[in-house]
Every structure is written in C-alpha cells, then in structure tokens.
C-alpha positions as CSV (number, residue, x, y, z in Angstrom):
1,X,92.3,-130.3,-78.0
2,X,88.7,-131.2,-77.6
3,X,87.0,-132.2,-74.3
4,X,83.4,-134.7,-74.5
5,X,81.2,-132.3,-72.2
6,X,78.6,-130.0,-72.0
7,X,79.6,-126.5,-73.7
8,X,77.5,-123.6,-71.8
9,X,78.3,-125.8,-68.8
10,X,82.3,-126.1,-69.2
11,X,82.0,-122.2,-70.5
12,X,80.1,-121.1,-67.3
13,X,83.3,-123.0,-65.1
14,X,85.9,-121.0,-67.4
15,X,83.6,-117.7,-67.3
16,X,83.1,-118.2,-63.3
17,X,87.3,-119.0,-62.6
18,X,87.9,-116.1,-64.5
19,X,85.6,-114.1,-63.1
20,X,86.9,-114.7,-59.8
21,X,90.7,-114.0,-60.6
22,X,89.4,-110.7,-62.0
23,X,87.9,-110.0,-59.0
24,X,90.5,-110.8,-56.6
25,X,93.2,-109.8,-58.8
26,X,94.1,-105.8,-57.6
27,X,95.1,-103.1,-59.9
28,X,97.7,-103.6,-62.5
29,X,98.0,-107.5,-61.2
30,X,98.5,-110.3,-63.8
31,X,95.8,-113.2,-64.6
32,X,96.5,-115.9,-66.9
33,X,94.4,-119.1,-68.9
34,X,96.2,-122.0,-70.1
35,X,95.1,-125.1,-72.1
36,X,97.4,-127.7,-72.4
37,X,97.8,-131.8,-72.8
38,X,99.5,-133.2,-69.5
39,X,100.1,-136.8,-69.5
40,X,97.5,-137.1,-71.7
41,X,94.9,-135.5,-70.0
42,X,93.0,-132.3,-71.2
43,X,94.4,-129.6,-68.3
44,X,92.9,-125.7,-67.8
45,X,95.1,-123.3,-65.7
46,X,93.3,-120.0,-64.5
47,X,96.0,-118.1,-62.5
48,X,96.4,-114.9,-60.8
49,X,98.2,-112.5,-58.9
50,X,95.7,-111.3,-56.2
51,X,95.5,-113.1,-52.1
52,X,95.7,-116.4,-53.0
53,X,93.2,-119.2,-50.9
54,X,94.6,-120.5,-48.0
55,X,96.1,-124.3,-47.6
56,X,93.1,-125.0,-45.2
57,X,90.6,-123.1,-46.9
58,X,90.9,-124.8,-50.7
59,X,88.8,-127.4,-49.7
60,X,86.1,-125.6,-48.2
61,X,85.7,-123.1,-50.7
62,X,84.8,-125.7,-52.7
63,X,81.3,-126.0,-50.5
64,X,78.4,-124.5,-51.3
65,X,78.0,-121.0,-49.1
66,X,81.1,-121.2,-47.8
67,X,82.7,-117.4,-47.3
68,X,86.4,-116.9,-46.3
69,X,87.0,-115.6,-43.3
70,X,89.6,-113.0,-45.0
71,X,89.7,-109.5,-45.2
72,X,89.0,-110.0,-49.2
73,X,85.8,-112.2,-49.5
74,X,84.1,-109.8,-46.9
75,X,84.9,-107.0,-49.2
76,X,83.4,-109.2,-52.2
77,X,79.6,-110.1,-53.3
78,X,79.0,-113.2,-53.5
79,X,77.1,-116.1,-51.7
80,X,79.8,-118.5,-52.0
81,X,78.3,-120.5,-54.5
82,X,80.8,-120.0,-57.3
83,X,83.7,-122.7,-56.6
84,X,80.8,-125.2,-55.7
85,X,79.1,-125.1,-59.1
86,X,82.6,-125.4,-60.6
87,X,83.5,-128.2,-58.4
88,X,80.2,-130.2,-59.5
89,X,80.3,-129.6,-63.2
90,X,84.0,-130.9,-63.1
91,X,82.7,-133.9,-61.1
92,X,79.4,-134.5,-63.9
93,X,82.8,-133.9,-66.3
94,X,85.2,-136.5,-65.1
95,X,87.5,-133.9,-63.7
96,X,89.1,-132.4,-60.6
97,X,89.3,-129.2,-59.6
98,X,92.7,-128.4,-57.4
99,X,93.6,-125.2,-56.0
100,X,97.6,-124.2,-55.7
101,X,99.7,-121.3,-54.7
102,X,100.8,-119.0,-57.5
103,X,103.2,-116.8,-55.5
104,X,101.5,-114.7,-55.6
105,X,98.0,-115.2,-56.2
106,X,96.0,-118.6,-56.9
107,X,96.6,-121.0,-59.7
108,X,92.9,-123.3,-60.0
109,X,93.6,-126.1,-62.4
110,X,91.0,-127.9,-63.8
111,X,92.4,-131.4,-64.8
112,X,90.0,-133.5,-67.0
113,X,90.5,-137.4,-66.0
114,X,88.7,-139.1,-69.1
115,X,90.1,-139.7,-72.8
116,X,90.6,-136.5,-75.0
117,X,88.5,-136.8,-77.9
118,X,90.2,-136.6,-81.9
119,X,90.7,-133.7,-83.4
C-alpha cells in the first residue's frame, strides 16, 4: 500500500507512536504495528499493553503541552508535544488520528482519509 505524503514526516509519526508505546509499555508487555486497507482507506494501528489514555483525556493529549495528570506521564520526560505533532502531520496528511482502548493498553490508529495511491 502506498500513502501520497511526506516520508521523514509520516516516519517521524510512526517513530514518535512507537516510541511512546515503548515507553508506556512495562516489562515483558506486548506492542504491536499494523498496516492494513479498511474500506479503502490506508489504516496504521500502534497498539500496546501498558496504562492506556483515559476517555476524557484522548482529546487533550492531542494539544500541544498538555501532561496527564496520571501517575505514568509524571514518571515520563516529555513536554507533551509528541501526540500534537502527530496530530498535525495527520491533519497536513488528510488523516485522523483516534485513540481507543486496547484492554489493556492503548490502540492509536492513524486512518488516512484521501485515495491510496497504485502500486
């Protein structure tokens, strides 16, 4: 499957959503990558088995500087700007960004909304 984008830019949103499922992931957890075609649409699953992101905080985390409140982002570096830049290279790449229990853990699924491109 090929995606019309910008390649260091739709690397650095892979490198950064696995990035953070290493870090959140504990010790002997599980974290997986999927690529699929869903409906049509070009679909990338990051998924892990660490905390998981609150229902009322997958929005916000999406913001620039914003910092959970949870026990596990204060015990993180970061500056919260992670999710952001994701979220605004999916936007520049006609696609969404959604954020979904993986019971346990955190599936992000980054659903491209324009035309795949021929192989």
């Amino acid at each position: 499957m090929k995606v019309h984008g910008d390649v260091d830019l739709l690397f650095g949103v892979i490198e950064n959503l696995v990035d953070n499922a290493l870090e959140f992931t504990p010790s002997g957890g599980t974290i997986t990558l999927e690529a699929r075609i869903d409906a049509g649409q070009p679909v990338l699953h990051v998924a892990d088995s660490g905390p998981g992101i609150e229902p009322g905080e997958r929005e916000a985390v999406l913001c620039p500087f914003y910092r959970s409140p949870s026990q596990y982002a204060h015990a993180t570096a970061g500056h919260g700007l992670g999710l952001s830049l994701v979220a605004a290279i999916a936007r520049v790449h006609d696609a969404d960004i959604e954020i979904h229990d993986n019971q346990p853990g955190c599936k992000m699924v980054l659903r491209f909304r324009g035309r795949m491109l021929a192989r």
